[in-house]
C-alpha atoms as a printed R data frame, in Angstrom:
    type eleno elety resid chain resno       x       y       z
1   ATOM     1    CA   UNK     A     1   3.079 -21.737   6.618
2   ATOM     2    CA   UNK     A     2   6.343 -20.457   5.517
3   ATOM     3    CA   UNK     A     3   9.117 -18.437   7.052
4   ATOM     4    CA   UNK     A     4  10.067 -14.601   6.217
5   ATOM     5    CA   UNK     A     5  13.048 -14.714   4.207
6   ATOM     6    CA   UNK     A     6  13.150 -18.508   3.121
7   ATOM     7    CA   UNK     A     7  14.333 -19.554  -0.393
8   ATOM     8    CA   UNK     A     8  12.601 -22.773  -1.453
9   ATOM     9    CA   UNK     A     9  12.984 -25.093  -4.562
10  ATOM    10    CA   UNK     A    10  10.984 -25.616  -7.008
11  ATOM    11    CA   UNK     A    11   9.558 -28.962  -5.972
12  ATOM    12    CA   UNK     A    12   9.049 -27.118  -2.167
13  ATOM    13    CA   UNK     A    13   7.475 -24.698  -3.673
14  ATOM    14    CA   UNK     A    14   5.591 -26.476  -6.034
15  ATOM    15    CA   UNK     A    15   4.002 -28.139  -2.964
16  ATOM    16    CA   UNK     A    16   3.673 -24.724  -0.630
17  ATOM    17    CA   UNK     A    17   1.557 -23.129  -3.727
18  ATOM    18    CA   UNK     A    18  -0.269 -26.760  -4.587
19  ATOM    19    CA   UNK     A    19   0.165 -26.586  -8.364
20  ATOM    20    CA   UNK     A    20   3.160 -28.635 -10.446
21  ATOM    21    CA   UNK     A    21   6.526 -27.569 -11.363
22  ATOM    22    CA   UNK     A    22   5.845 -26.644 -15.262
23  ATOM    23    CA   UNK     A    23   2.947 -24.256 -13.958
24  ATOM    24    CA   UNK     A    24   5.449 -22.373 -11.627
25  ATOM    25    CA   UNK     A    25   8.182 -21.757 -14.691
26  ATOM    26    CA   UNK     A    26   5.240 -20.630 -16.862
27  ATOM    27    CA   UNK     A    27   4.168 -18.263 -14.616
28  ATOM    28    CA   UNK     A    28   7.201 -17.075 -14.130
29  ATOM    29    CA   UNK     A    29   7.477 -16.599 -17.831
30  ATOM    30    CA   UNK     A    30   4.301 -14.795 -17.759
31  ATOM    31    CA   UNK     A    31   4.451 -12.808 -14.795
32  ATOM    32    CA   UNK     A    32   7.976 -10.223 -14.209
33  ATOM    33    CA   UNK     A    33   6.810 -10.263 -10.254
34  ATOM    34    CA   UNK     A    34   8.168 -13.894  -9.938
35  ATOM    35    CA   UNK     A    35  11.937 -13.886 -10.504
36  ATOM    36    CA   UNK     A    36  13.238 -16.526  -8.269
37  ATOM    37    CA   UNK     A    37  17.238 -16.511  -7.251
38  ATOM    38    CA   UNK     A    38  18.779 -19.328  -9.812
39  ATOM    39    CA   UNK     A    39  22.157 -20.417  -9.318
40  ATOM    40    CA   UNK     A    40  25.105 -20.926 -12.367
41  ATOM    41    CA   UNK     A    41  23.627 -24.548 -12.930
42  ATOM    42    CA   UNK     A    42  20.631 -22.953 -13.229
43  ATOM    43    CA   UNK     A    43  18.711 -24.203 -10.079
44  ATOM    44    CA   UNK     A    44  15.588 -22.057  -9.212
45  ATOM    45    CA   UNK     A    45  15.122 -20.577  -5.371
46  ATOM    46    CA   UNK     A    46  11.712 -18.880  -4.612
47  ATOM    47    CA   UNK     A    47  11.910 -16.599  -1.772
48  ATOM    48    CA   UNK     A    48   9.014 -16.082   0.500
49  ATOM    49    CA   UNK     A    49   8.230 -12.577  -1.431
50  ATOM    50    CA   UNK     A    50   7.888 -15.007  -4.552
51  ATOM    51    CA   UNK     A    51   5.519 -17.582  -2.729
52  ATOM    52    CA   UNK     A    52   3.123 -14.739  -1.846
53  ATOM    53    CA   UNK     A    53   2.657 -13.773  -5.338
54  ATOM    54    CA   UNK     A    54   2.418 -16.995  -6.499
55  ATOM    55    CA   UNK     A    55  -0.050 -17.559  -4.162
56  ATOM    56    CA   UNK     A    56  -1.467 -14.790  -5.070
57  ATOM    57    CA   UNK     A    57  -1.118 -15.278  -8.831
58  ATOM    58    CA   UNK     A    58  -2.939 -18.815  -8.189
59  ATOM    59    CA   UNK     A    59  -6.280 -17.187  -6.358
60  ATOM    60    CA   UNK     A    60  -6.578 -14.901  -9.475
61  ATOM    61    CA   UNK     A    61  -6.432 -17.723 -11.571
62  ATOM    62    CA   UNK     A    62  -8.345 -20.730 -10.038
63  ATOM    63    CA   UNK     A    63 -10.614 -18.700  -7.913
64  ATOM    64    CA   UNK     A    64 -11.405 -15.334  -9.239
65  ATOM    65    CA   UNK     A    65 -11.336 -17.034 -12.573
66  ATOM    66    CA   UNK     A    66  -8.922 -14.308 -14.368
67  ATOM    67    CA   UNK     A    67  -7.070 -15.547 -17.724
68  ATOM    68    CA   UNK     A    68  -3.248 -15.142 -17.417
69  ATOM    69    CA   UNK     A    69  -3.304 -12.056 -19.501
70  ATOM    70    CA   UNK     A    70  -5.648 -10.463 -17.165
71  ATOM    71    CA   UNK     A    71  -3.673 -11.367 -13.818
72  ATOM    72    CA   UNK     A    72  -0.711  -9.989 -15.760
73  ATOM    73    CA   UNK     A    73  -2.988  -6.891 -16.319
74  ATOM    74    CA   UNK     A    74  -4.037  -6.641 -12.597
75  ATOM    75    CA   UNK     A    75  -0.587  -6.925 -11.269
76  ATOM    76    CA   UNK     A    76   0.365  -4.057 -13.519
77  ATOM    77    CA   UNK     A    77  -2.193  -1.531 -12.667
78  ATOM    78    CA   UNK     A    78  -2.181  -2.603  -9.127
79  ATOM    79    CA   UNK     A    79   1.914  -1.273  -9.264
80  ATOM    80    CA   UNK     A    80   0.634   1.898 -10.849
81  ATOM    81    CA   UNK     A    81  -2.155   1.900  -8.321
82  ATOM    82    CA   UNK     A    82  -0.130   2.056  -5.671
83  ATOM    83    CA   UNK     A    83   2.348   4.807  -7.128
84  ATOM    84    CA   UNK     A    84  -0.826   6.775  -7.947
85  ATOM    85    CA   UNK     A    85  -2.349   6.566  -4.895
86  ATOM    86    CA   UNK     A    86   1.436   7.332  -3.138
87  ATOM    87    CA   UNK     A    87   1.151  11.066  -5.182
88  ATOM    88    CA   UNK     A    88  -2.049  11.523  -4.614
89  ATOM    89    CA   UNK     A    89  -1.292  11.224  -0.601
90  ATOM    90    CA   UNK     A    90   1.287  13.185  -0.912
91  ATOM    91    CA   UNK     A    91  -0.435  15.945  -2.756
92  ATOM    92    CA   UNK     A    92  -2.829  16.064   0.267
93  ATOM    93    CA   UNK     A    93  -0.315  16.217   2.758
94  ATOM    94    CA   UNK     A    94   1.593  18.887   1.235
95  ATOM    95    CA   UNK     A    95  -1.948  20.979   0.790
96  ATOM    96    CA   UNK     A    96  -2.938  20.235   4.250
97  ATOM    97    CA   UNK     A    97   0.819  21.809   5.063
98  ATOM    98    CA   UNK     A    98   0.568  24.863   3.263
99  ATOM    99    CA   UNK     A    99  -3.012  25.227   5.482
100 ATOM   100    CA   UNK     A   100  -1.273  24.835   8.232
101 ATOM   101    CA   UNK     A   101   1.103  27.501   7.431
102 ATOM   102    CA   UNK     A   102  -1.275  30.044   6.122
103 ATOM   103    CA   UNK     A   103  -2.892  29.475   9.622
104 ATOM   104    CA   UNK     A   104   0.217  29.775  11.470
105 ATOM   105    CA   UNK     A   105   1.045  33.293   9.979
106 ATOM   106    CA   UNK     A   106  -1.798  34.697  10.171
107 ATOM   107    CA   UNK     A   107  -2.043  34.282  13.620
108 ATOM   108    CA   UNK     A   108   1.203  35.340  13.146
109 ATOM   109    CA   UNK     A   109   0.379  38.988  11.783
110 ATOM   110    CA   UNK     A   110  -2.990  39.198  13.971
111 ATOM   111    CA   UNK     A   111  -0.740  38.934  17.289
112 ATOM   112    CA   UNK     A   112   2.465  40.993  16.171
113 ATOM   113    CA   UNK     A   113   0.284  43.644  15.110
């Protein structure tokens, strides 16, 4: 559909995400995920990180039915999801570690002994 790393314009990506120019600078209003490059005159440029939001933003909203404030609300604690879910993984790695270690030594002590 689109390229990795592409910058589009407004009207391009107006088109890619199938809704009209206004809807894509309210959303980006609403929703600090869209921040689209804009250059001194002030000319917007939606890289392909952006288009997958807004595509994303736009199944919340048309298909999932969410209101904007709760597909601001989703995008929020899906970020603090993910950081959650990062320290929790890590927690369990670092446990699973200190098994391994406890292992190691004893077998450590049984054989030196």
């Amino acid at each position: 559909m689109f390229e990795t790393n592409s910058y589009f314009t407004i009207s391009k990506a107006s088109e890619i995400i199938g809704v009209q120019t206004h809807v894509l600078r309210f959303w980006e209003k609403s929703f600090s995920i869209i921040r689209p490059n804009k250059t001194k005159s002030g000319r917007r440029y939606y890289s392909s990180s952006d288009i997958k939001n807004l595509l994303s933003i736009k199944k919340l909203l048309y298909v999932d039915g969410f209101t904007i404030k709760g597909a601001v609300k989703y995008f929020e604690n899906k970020d603090n999801y993910s950081a959650k879910t990062d320290y929790s993984n890590n927690l369990e790695k670092i446990s699973e570690l200190e098994k391994l270690l406890n292992e190691g030594n004893n077998l450590i002590k049984k054989y030196c002994n």
